[in-house]
C-alpha positions as CSV (number, residue, x, y, z in Angstrom):
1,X,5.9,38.4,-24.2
2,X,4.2,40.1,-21.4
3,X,2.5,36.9,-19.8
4,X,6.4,35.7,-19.1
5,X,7.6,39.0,-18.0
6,X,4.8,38.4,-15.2
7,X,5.6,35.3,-14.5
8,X,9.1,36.6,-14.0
9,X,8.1,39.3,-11.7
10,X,6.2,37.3,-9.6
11,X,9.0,34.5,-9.1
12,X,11.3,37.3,-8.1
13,X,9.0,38.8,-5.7
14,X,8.8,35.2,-4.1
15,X,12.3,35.3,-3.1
16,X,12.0,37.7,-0.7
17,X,10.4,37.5,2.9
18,X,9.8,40.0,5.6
19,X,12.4,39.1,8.4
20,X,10.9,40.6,12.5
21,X,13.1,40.8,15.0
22,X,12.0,42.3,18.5
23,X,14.1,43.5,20.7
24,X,13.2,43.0,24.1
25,X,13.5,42.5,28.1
26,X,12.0,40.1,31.4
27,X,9.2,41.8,32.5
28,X,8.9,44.6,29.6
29,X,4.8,44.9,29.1
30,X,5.1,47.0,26.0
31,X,6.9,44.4,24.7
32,X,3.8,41.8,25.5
33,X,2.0,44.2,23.7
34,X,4.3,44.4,20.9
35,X,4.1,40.7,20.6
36,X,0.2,40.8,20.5
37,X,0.4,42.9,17.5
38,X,3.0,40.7,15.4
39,X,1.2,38.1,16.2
40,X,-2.3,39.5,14.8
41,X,-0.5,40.6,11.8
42,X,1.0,37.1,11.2
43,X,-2.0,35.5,10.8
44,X,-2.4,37.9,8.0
45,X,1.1,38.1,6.3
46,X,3.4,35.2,7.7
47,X,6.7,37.1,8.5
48,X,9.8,35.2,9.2
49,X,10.7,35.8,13.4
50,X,13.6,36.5,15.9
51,X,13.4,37.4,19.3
52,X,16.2,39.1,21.3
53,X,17.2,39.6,24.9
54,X,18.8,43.1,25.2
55,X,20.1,42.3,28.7
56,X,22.1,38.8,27.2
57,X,23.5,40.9,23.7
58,X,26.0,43.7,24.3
59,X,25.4,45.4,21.0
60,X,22.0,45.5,21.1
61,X,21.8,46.8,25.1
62,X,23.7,49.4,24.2
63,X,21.3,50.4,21.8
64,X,18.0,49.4,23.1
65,X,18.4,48.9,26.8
66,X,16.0,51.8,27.6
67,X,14.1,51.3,24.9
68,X,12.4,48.4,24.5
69,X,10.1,47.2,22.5
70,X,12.0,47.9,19.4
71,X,11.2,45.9,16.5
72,X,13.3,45.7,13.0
73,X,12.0,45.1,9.8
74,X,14.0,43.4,6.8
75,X,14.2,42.2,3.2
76,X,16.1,38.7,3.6
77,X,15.5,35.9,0.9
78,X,13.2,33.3,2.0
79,X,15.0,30.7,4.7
80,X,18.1,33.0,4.9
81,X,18.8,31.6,7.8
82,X,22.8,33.6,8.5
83,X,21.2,37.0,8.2
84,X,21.1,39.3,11.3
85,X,19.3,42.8,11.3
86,X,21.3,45.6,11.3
87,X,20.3,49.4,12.5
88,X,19.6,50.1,9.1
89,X,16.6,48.5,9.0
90,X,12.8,49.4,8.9
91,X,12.2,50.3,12.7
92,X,8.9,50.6,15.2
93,X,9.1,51.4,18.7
94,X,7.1,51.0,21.7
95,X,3.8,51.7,20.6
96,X,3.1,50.6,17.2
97,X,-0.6,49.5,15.5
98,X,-1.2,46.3,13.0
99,X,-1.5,49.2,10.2
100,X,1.8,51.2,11.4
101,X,3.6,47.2,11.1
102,X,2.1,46.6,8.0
103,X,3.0,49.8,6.6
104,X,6.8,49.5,7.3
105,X,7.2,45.7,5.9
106,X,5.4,47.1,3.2
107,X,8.2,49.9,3.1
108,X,10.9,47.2,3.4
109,X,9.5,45.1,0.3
110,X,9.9,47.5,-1.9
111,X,13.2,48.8,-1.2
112,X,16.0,47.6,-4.3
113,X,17.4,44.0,-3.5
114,X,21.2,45.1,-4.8
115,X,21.0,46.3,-1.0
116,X,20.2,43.4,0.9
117,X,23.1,40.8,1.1
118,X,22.2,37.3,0.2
């Protein structure tokens, strides 16, 4: 009985992924460095990826205009490929180490599916 509750508990945790999106702007050298940092932790843990333009998204200039890099963390199921993060997600801004990333999808993993939409 316990070998198939394993195998149950490992198929679940395979349908979720760790979903980046970076926030970002033209000329924004934090950002450069924020990207040197993903990337160094992708060749790790293989994360899903968005990038977006503050300046070309009204929502999201509103928000981040000033503050770029900011980078959002989710829970998504693998190839969810409608989602979009919301400001309820895991954050890091600016300044952020492989270990401070890692620790936040970490975080996000963990969190109960029932609230993540599909």
């Amino acid at each position: 009985m316990r070998p198939t509750i394993r195998l149950l508990s490992v198929d679940h945790a395979r349908q979720w992924a760790v979903r980046l999106t970076i926030f970002t702007r033209r000329n924004c050298g934090l950002c450069n460095d924020a990207k040197d940092v993903m990337a160094k932790v992708w060749q790790r843990r293989p994360f899903e990826f968005t990038e977006v333009n503050v300046m070309k998204h009204p929502k999201w200039k509103a928000l981040y205009e000033f503050d770029t890099p900011v980078l959002h963390v989710d829970k998504v199921r693998e190839s969810s490929h409608a989602f979009e993060t919301t400001t309820a997600a895991g954050k890091l801004m600016h300044r952020f180490t492989e270990d401070q990333l890692e620790a936040v999808m970490d975080q996000e993993l963990v969190k109960e599916p029932d609230s993540y939409s599909t």
